[in-house]
N, C-alpha and C positions, 0 to 999 in steps of 0.2 A: 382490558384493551385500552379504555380510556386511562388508567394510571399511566402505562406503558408511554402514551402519548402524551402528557404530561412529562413524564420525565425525559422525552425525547426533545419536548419546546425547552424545556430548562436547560438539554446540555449544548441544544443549537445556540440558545442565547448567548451560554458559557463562552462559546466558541466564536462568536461574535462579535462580542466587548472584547476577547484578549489579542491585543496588538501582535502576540506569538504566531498567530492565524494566518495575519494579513504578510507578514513577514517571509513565512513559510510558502505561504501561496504564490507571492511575487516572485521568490526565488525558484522554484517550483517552474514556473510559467517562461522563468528566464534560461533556465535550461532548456527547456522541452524548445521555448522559440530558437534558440540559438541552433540546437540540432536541423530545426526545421529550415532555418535560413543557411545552414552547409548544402543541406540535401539541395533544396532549390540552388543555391550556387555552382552545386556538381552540376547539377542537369542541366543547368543551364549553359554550360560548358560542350556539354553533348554528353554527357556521362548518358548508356545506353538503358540502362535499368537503375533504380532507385532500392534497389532488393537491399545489398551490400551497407548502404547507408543509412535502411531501417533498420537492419541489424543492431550498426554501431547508434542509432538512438534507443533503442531497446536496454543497450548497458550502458546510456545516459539515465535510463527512466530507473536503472533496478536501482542504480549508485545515489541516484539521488532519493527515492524512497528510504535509502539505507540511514541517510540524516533525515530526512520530512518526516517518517513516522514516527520518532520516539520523539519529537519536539509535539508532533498534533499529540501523541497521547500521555504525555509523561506525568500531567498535572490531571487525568478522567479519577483518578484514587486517591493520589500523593496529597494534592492540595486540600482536598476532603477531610483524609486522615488529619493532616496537619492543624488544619482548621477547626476539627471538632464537627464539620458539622455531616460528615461520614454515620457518628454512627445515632445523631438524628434522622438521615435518611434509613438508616436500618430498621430503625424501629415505627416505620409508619409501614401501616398494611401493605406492602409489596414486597416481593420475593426476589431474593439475590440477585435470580438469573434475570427478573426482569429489567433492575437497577443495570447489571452486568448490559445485557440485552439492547437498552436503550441507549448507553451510554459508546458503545459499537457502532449502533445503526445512526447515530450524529454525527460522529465519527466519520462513516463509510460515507456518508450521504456529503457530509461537507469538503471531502476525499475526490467525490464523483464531483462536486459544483467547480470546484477545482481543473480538475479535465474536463469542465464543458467547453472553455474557451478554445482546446483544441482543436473541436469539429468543425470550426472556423478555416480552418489550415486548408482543408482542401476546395472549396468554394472560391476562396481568396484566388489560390493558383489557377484555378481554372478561369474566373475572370481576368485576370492581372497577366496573368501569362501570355506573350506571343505563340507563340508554338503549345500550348499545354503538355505536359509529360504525361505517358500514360503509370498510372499508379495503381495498381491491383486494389480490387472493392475488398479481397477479402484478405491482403492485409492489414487495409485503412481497420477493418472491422475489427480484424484477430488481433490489432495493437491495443484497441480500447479493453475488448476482454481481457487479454493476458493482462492491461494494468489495471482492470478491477481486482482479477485474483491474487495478482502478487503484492497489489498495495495493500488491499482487504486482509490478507495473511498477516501481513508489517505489522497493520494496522493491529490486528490480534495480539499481535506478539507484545507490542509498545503497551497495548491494555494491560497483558498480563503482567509486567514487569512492573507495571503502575499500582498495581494490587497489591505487590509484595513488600510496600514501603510509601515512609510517610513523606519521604523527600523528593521534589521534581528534578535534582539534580542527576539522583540515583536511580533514579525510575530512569531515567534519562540514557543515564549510562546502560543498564541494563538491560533497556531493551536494544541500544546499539549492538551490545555483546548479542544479545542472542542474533538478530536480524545477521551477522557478521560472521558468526558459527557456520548459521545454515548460507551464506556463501560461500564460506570456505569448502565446500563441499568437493569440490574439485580436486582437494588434497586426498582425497579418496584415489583418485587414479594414482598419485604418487606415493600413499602407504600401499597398496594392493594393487602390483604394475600386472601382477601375473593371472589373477583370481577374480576377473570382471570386474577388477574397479572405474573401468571406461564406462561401461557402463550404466554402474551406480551413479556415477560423478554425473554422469549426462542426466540420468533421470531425479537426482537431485538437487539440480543447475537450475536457479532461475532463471538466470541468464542465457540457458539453452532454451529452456522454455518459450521466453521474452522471444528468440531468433525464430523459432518455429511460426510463433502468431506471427510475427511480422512475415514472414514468405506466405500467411495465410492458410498454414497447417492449425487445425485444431481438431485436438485429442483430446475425447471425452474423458481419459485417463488423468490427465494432465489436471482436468478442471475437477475434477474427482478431488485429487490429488489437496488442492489447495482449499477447499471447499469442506475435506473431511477434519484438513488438521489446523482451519480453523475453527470450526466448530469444537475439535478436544480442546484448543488452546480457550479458546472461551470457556467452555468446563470447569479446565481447572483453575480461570482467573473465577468463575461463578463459586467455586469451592472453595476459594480464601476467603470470599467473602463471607459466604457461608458461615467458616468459622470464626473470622472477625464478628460475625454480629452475636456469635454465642459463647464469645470467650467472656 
């Protein structure tokens, strides 16, 4: 445990020093505010429910996850391999999954610090506002979950693609391709119009997903869902490494 935690200060530090971080995070922050000041704008107008408008922030948060995550993770392996100093980390007493393991939860954890500034949002309105709008507790709630699961997933993905190459470019790209795949998922309805591809495409939809938490629906299925296939996706990023260190 104490190694673990060592390699968890090393990759927060990582993440700390590189200017990619702060960049990410800004833009990041500048999206999510911008959604947040439409929404307040509509309501402010009299729009009657604010439901419609987290929606449409929910496929602000997936689209812009679809860039944020392969820029946070594209350099957790690449830059290692590239550097040489990969497979020094390999050969000191700790195990793939833990290197894998640690290098995730820096990841996720500086993911999460990233969305703290958002729990700001609704305090704000509530003192700044003449009238306050009312806003559902449980989809302020079911927005943060759904963007732990679906960033945390990203975030997996971006790992693994980083594992599979020495380059942050490539890593880079890679893991957009994949993050981009499993959006596309909706083309599901349009290969299989006849054969449940509604469906499929819905229960494969981040972006439905994303709309459910925000109305405040949450589906232990759902969190199942993101929860199991990121743990295979770490797997099989743990698995390259694996053989990286015994090749």
């Amino acid at each position: 445990m104490r190694q673990w935690l060592v390699l968890c200060r090393r990759e927060l530090a990582a993440h700390v020093l590189s200017p990619t971080t702060y960049v990410v995070a800004v833009l990041f922050l500048v999206v999510v505010g911008t959604g947040f000041w439409i929404l307040v704008t509509s309501m402010s107008s009299g729009a009657p429910s604010s439901a419609g408008l987290v929606e449409v922030s929910g496929w602000g948060f997936v689209l812009t996850m679809t860039a944020a995550a392969p820029l946070l993770t594209m350099r957790l392996f690449a830059e290692e391999r590239r550097s040489g100093t990969l497979e020094t980390l390999l050969t000191a007493p700790v195990t793939p999954g833990a290197v894998v393991g640690a290098k995730y939860a820096a990841t996720l954890a500086l993911f999460a610090a990233t969305l703290a500034p958002t729990l700001a949002y609704g305090p704000l309105l509530r003192a700044f506002a003449a009238a306050p709008p009312t806003v559902d507790p449980a989809a302020a709630w079911g927005l943060g979950v759904g963007a732990l699961l679906i960033g945390g997933f990203f975030l997996s993905l971006g790992l693994f693609a980083s594992a599979l190459t020495r380059s942050q470019i490539s890593a880079g790209l890679l893991a957009f391709t994949f993050i981009a795949l499993f959006l596309s998922s909706g083309l599901v309805a349009w290969l299989w119009p006849d054969g449940g591809g509604d469906a499929l495409a819905t229960w494969l939809s981040p972006i439905a997903h994303m709309a459910d938490f925000a109305r405040g629906v949450f589906d232990s299925r759902v969190a199942a869902f993101y929860l199991i296939n990121t743990a295979f996706v770490l797997f099989g990023a743990e698995r390259v490494v694996e053989w990286e260190r015994w090749r």
